[in-house]
Each structure stands twice: as structure tokens, then as C-alpha cells.
N, C-alpha and C positions, 0 to 999 in steps of 0.2 A: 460564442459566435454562432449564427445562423449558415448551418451550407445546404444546398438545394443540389440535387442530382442531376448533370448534365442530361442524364437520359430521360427521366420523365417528369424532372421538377419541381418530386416531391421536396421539403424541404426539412430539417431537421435541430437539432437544440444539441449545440458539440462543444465542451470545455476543451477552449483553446489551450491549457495547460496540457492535453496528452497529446499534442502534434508536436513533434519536432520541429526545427528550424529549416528542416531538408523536407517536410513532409509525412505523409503518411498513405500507404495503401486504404480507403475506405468501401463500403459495398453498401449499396438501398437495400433496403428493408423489400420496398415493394417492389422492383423490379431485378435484384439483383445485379444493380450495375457495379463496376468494378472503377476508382478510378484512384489518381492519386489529390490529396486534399493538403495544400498549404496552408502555415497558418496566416493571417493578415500580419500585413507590417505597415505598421507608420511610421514614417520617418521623418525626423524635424531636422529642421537647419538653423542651426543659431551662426548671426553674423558679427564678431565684436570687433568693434572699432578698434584700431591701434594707437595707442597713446603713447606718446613718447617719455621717455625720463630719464634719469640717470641713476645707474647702479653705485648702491649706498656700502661700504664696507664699516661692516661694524664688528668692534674687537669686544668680547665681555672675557670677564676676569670672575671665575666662579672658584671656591675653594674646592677642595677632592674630598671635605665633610658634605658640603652643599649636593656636589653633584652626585655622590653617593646616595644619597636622601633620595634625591630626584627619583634614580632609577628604579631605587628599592618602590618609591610610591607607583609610579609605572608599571612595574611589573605586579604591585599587588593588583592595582586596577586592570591591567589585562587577564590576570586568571581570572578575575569577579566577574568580567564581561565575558569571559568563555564559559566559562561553568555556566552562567545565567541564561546564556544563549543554547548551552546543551540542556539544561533541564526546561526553557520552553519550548525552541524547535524539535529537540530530540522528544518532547513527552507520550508520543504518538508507543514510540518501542519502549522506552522506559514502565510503561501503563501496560503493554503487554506481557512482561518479565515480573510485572510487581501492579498487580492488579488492585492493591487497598491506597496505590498512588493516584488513585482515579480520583478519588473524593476531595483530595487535597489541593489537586488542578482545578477544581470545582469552587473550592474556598475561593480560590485567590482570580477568578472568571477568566480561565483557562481553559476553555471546553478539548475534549480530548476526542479524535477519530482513530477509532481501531481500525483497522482492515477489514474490510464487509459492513461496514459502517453503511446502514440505507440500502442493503440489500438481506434478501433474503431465502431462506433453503428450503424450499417444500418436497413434498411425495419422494423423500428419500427412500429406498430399498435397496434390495440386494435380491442376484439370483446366483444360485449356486450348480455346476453343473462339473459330470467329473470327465478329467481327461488321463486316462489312463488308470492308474491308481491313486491317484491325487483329484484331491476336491478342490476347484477352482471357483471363487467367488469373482462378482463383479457388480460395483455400486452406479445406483442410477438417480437421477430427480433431476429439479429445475432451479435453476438461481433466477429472483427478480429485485427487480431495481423498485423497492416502495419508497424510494427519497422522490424531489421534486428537481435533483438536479443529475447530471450526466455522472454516475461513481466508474470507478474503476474496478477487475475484477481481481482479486488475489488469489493466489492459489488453496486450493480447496484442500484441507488437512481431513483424511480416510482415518481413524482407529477402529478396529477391532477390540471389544472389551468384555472381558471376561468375568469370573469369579476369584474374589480379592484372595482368596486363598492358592489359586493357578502358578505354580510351577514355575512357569513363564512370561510371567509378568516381567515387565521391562522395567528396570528399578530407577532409571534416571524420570519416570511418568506416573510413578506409584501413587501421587498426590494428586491425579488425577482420576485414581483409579486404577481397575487392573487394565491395562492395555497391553494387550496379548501383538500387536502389530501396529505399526501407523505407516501412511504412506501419503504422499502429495500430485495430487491431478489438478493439472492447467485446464482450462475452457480453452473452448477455440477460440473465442471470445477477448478483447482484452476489458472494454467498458459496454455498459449499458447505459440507453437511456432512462429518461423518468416512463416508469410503467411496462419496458422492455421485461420480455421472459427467454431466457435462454436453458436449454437442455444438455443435460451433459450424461456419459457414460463412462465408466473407468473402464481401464485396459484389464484383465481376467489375473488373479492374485490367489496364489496356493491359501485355500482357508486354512485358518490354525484350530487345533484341534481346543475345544475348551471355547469356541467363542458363543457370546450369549446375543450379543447385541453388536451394534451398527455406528457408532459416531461420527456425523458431517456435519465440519465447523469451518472457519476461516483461520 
């Protein structure tokens, strides 16, 4: 949907899927206005005729073999349509937990969106600075939207990664590597537009001793 800024008209390109039904807080880009943004509703009216007739009573006579059958066939076909509906709506987190499931959503033309799907993380860094006797890290960059459509933002996954030999490697992430810490920073942000850049800073995090490196992922 197309919304334009009551305050100076600029206008903008917003997937009506992150509005709620009550609305949303929105702000321009260019002037920082502030306002609340509904999503469109169309509403149709169907009018049907009333037809008169008379109510039919009908008795059927099934055996307790038959309708046995029946049910057993029903309920197999309701797990086949729930399974089948959790492995293509669900494949989004299925493909996160089990990432060589990716290939196979592919086979069968299932395309799969990960989280940060169409954006991107540049000029990541880190400054370290101490507060007391404790060294205090704190991670920095930019998320940008290079898709051509409005994405949404998820939360940005922080590790610290060390040397695979480290003490304190966290063993449930060891297959990821040594990861000496992780943590999760929200943007102020929830979505971006197409070609939108937004900046972000983490809140200050005791460094671990042993860290080598920086990881910022979705």
C-alpha cells in the first residue's frame, strides 16, 4: 500500500501485512512526522436471496464396520494435511534448525525466507572500553534493506568467538564454533524500506576473556 505523510506529503511503499487491524505508530523519513497509519479495508456485501423449501429428514443405516473405516480414513487424511501444512508453512524455522532442508524446499519450488532475508549488515565493529575493572564491549554497524520490497527487521544475534580450544566455549553452539557469548539486540526499527539504511548500537557487555572475533548475524 502507498501512504503519504499528512505533514509534508511525502509518500512511501509499506506492506500492508505489518499494520495491524487497530493500526500502527508510523514517522517520515523526511520530516519526522509522527502519526498513526491504518491499514485499508474493503469491505463487500453479498446479498442472497431467500429461497424457500422444505426440510428433508433422512435416516441412513451404516454398519459400525463401515463407519469405523470412515473415521480411521479421516483422521488419516487430517494428519497428512497437518503435517503437509507444517512442513510448507512452518519451512521458514524448519530451514533455520536444519539448514541442508533448504535444498529440498528448492527441489519441490518451495522457496524459503530466513529472517534478514533482503537485508543486510555492513561496518560491523566493536569498541571496547573499561568500567572499573571489567572490560566492557559494545557492537556497532548498519542494517540495509537491498531487496526491492518493504522487509521486516529481526533481531540481530551478537556472538563473541574465540579459540576452538577456549575453556569456555558454550557447548550447546560448539558447531558453530567457539562461541565464548551470544546475545540479541532489537533495532529501533521494526521494518525497512527498499534501499532504507538504519544504524544501530548495542548496550555495553562485560568482554570475555579469550575473545578473537565479532559475529553479527540474524
Amino acid at each position: 500500500m502507498i501512504v503519504t505523510c499528512p505533514h509534508c506529503s511525502k509518500r512511501y511503499m509499506l506492506d500492508e501485512g505489518l499494520l495491524p487491524p487497530e493500526g500502527r505508530q508510523v514517522r517520515c523519513i523526511a520530516c519526522h512526522h509522527v502519526w498513526r497509519q491504518i491499514p485499508d479495508i474493503i469491505l463487500h456485501t453479498y446479498n442472497s436471496p431467500f429461497i424457500g423449501g422444505a426440510d428433508l429428514a433422512l435416516q441412513m443405516s451404516v454398519s459400525s464396520v463401515k463407519q469405523s473405516s470412515w473415521v480411521g480414513w479421516m483422521s488419516f487424511f487430517g494428519i497428512l494435511i497437518l503435517c503437509t501444512g507444517t512442513l510448507i508453512f512452518g519451512r521458514n524455522w524448519i530451514v533455520t534448525h536444519w539448514p541442508k532442508g533448504e535444498k529440498y524446499y528448492e527441489l519441490v519450488g518451495f522457496p524459503v525466507t530466513l529472517p534478514g532475508s533482503g537485508l543486510s549488515i555492513a561496518n560491523a565493529s566493536s569498541q571496547i572500553h573499561q568500567e572499573g575493572a571489567i572490560e566492557m564491549i559494545r557492537v556497532m554497524g548498519n542494517v540495509t534493506n537491498i531487496s526491492d520490497s518493504v522487509r521486516a527487521i529481526p533481531y540481530l544475534k551478537i556472538k563473541l568467538m574465540g579459540d576452538a580450544s577456549h575453556h569456555q566455549c558454550l557447548e550447546q553452539y560448539k558447531e558453530e564454533g567457539c562461541i565464548l557469548d551470544q546475545w540479541e539486540h532489537r533495532l529501533s526499527a521494526q521494518s525497512l524500506l527498499p534501499g532504507e539504511k538504519i544504524q544501530f548500537e548495542t548496550a555495553p557487555r562485560p568482554k570475555v576473556e579469550g575473545s578473537q572475533h565479532i559475529r553479527v548475524e540474524f
